[in-house]
C-alpha positions in Angstrom: -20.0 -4.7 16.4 -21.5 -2.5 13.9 -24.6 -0.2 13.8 -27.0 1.2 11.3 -26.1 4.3 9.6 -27.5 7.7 10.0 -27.3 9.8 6.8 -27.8 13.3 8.1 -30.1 14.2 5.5 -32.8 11.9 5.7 -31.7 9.5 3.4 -32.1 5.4 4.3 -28.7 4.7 3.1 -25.2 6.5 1.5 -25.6 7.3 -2.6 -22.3 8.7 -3.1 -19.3 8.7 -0.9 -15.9 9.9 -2.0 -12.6 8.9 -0.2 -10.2 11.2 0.1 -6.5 10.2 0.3 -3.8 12.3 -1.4 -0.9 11.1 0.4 1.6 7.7 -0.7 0.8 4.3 -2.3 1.5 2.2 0.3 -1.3 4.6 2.5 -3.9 4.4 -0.1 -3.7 0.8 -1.1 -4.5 0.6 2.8 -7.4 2.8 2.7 -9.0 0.3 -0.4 -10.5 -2.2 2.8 -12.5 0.6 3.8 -13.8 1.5 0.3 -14.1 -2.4 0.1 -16.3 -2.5 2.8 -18.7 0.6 2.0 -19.4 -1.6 -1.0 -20.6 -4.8 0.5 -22.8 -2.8 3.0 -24.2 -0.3 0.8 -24.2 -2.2 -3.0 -26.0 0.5 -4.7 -23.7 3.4 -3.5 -21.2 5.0 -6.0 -17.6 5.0 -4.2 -14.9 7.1 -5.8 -11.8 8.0 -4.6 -9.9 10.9 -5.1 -5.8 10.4 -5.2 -2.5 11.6 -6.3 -2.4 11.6 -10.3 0.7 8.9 -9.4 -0.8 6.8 -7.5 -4.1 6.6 -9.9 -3.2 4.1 -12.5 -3.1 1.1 -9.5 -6.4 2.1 -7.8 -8.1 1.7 -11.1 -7.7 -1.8 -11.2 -9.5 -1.8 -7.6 -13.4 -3.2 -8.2 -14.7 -1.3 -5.4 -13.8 1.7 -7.1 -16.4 3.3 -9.4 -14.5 6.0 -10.0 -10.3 7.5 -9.2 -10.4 11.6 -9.5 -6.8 12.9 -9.5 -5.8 15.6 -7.2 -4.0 17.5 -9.8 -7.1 17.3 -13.0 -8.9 19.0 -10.4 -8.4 23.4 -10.8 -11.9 24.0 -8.7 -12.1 21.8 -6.0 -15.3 22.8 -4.6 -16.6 22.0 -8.3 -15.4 18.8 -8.0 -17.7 17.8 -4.7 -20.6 20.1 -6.5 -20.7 17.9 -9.6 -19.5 14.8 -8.0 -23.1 15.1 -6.0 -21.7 13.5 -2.7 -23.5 13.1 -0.2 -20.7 12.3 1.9 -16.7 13.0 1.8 -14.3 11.0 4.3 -10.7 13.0 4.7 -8.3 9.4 5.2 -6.2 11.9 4.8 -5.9 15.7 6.0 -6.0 18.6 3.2 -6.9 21.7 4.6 -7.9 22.7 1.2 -10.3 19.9 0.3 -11.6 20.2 3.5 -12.8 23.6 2.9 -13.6 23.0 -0.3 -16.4 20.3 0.8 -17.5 23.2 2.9 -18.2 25.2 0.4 -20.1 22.6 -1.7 -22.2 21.5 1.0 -21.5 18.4 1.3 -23.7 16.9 3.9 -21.5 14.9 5.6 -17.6 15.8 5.8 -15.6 13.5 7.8 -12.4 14.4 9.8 -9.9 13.6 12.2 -10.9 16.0 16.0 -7.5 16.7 16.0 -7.0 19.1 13.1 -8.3 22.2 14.1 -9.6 23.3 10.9 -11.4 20.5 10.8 -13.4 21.9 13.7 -14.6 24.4 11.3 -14.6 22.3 7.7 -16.0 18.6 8.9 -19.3 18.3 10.6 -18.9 14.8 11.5 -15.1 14.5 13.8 -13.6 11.2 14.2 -11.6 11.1 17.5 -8.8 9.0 17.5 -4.6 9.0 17.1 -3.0 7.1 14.8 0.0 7.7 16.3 -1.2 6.3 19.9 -3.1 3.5 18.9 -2.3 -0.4 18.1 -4.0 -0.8 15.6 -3.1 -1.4 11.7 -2.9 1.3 9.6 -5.9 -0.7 7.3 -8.2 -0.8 10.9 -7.5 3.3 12.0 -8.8 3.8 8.4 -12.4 2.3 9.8 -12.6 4.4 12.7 -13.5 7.3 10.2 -16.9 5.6 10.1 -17.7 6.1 13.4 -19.3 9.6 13.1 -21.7 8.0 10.6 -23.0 5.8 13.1 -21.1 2.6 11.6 -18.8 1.2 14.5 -16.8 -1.8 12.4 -13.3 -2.6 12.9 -12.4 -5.8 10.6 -9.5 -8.7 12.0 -6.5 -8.3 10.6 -7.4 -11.8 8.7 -11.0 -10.0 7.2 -8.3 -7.2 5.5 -7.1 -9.0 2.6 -10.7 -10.1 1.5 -11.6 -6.0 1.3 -8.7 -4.8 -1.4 -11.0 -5.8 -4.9 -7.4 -5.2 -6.6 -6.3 -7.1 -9.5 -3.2 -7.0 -11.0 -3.8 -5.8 -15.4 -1.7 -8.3 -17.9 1.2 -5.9 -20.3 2.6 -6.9 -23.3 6.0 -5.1 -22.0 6.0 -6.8 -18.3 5.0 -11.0 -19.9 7.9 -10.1 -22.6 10.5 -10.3 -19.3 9.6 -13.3 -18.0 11.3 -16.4 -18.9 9.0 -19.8 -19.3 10.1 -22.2 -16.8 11.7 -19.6 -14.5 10.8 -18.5 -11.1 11.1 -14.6 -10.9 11.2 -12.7 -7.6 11.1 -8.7 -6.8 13.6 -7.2 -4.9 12.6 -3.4 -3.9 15.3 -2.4 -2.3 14.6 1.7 -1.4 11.6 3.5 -0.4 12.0 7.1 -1.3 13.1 8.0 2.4 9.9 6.6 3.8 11.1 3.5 5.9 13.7 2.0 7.5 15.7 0.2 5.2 17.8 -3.1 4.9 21.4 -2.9 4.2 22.0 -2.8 0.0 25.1 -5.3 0.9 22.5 -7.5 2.1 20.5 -7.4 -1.0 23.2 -8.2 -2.8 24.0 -11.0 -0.6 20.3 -12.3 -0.7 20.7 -12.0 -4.9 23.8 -14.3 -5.1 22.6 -16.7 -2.7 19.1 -17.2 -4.5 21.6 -17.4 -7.7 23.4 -19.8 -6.8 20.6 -22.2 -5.4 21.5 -25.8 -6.1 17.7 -26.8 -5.7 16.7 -24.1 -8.8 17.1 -25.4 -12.3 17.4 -23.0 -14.3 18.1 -20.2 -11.4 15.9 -17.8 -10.4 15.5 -14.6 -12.0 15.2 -11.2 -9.8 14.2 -8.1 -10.7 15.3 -4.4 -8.6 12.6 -2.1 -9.5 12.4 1.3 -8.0 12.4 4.6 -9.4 15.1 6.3 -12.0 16.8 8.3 -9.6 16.8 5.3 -6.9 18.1 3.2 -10.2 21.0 5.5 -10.2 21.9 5.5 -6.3 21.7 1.9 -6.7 24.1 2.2 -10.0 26.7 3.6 -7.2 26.4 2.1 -4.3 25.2 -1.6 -5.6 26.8 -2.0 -8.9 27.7 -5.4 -7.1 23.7 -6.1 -6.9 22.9 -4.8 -10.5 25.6 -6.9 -11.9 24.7 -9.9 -10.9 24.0 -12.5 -13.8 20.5 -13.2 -12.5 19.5 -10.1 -11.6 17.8 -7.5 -14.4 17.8 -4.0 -13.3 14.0 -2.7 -14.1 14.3 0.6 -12.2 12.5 3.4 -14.5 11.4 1.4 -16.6 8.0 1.1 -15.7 5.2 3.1 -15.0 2.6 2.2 -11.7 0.7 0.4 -14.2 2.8 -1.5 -15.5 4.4 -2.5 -12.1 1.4 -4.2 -11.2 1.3 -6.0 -13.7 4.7 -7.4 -12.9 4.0 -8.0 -9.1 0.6 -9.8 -10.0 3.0 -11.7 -12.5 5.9 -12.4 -10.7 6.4 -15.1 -7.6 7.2 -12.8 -4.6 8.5 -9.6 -3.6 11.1 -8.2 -0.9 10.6 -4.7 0.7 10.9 -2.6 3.5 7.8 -0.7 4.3 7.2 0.6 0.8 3.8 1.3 -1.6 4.7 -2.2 -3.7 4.7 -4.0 -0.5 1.4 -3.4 -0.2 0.6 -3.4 -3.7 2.2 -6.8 -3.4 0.0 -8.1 -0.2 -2.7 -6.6 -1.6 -2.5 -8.6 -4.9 -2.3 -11.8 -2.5 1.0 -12.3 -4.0 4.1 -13.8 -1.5 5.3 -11.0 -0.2 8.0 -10.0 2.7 8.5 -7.2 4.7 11.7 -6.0 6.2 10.9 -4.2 9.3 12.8 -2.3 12.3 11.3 -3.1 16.2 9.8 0.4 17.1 7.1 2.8 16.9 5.4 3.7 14.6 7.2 2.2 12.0 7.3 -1.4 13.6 5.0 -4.4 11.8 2.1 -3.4 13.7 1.2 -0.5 12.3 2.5 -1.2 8.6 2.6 -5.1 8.1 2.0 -5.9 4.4 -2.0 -7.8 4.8 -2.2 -10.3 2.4 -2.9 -14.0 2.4 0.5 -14.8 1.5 2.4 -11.6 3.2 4.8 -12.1 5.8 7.0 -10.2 7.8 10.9 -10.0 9.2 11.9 -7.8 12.1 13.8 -8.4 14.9 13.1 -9.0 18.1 13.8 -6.1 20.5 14.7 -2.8 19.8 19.0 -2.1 19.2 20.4 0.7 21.8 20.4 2.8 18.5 16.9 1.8 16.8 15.3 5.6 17.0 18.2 7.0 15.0 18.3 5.7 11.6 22.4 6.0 11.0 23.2 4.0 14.0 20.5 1.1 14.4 21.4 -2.0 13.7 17.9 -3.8 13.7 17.2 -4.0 9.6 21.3 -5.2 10.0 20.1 -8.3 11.9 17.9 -9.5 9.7 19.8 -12.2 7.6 20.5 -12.4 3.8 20.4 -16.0 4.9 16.8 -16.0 6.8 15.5 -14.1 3.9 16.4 -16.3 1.4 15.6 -19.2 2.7 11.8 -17.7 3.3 11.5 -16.7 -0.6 12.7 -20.4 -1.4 9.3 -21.6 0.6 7.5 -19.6 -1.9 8.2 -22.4 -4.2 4.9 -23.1 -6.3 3.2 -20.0 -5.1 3.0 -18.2 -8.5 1.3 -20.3 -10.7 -1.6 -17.9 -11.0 -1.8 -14.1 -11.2 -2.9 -12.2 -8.4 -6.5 -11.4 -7.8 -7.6 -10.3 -4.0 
């Protein structure tokens, strides 16, 4: 249930509120919902959002955004709040350094988490919750920053998806790969360390099977994106994947923006817990998550939201699911199940995604 704000100083609603969040893209596509929903309650009120210069070039094309400061443009931080005029500065994200430099603007209202202790001394409005102990979605913990302003929302997982304002940009480069008449699927298959991830032999299985689809005339066209330097691990432990007749290895060839374009574009991605898999959900796009059983990394917490996002995870918990070298959960998903879920997708790209 929510209740009126309270500005501190005196004001009968927010001006300007900037978002913090200088962490990964999967964790800042998940903070757009709250920015999404500062909008519809307070219309008039300028939201920016201050990011990672990588991440940037995605949250540009979110509508609830008037503005995206990068971390790295910024040489005086305490400037940047000064000139910014904000009346109000939400830390999604913890940076002892912003968080003093708010300080030292004056910000009016600086919002942090209790449990960093320089907060105690940076933020005069402390949110007290753990992420780490809580069941909620990583999209509702976001909301529970708002509490110290005297807003008490949580949205349903279902109210998420409507909150994003992303839309995926059209590129010359990205409409040049696609093939008229074709269905064309993303398959993300590394995450930079950051998740749990499926077995490369059964990406490669889940590429030749969708190849080989009797039911797809012509056969369907799947593209492994991911960075350059996952583009060469793949090169030497996948060659089998890359080399696939239907499969065209994108990795480092494009940049955020043009990624987006191809997600919004394309007719489903595949990923473990990854920054596209949410761009993905986030575009409404089909979308499925691979995910392992267990805390904090389990679907709960991380689960792509997105009218047409799914997840895959199995059941319980393996004897060797806290140790990454020896848990078989990602193992037991199937090439097969997988596969068979992108092949319901059928039909679901005809338009670009807009959320």
């Amino acid at each position: 249930m929510s209740t009126s704000a309270r500005p501190t100083d005196g004001r009968s609603a927010f001006g300007r509120i900037l978002i913090c969040r200088t962490d990964n893209i999967g964790d800042v596509v998940l903070t757009l919902p709250l920015a999404g929903y500062l909008k519809q309650r307070f219309p008039q009120a300028r939201i920016d959002l201050l990011c990672r210069a990588y991440v940037a070039p995605a949250m540009r094309h979110s509508r609830h955004l008037d503005r995206v400061i990068t971390l790295e443009a910024s040489d005086d931080l305490a400037r940047l709040f000064a000139e910014g005029d904000y009346d109000t500065v939400i830390f999604a994200f913890p940076d002892r350094r912003l968080a003093s430099a708010a300080l030292a603007a004056r910000v009016p209202n600086r919002v942090g988490t209790s449990h960093r202790v320089y907060h105690w001394f940076t933020c005069n409005r402390l949110a007290r919750f753990s992420r780490a102990k809580s069941d909620l979605h990583e999209a509702q913990l976001n909301f529970l920053l708002l509490r110290p302003l005297g807003i008490d929302h949580v949205p349903t997982l279902a109210e998420i998806p409507q909150l994003y304002g992303l839309a995926a940009p059209q590129r010359a480069a990205v409409d040049a790969l696609l093939a008229p008449g074709r269905r064309h699927v993303i398959l993300h298959p590394k995450s930079n360390g950051s998740a749990r991830e499926w077995p490369l032999a059964h990406f490669t299985a889940l590429a030749r099977d969708l190849g080989s689809d009797p039911g797809s005339d012509p056969a369907m066209r799947l593209f492994v994106t991911g960075s350059a330097a996952e583009g060469v691990l793949l090169a030497a432990q996948a060659p089998a994947l890359l080399a696939l007749p239907n499969v065209e290895n994108l990795c480092g060839r494009l940049d955020l923006d043009e990624l987006l374009a191809l997600i919004g574009a394309c007719d489903g991605l595949v990923a473990c817990s990854t920054g596209p898999m949410h761009l993905s959900a986030a575009l409404g796009r089909p979308t499925l998550g691979l995910f392992p059983p267990i805390k904090p990394m389990d679907p709960g917490r991380w689960a792509p939201l997105g009218a047409l996002a799914e997840v895959a995870v199995a059941r319980q918990p393996c004897a060797g699911c806290t140790d990454s070298a020896t848990c078989s959960c990602m193992q037991s998903i199937t090439p097969q199940d997988v596969a068979a879920r992108v092949r319901a997708w059928d039909g679901a790209g005809a338009q670009r995604g807009v959320a």
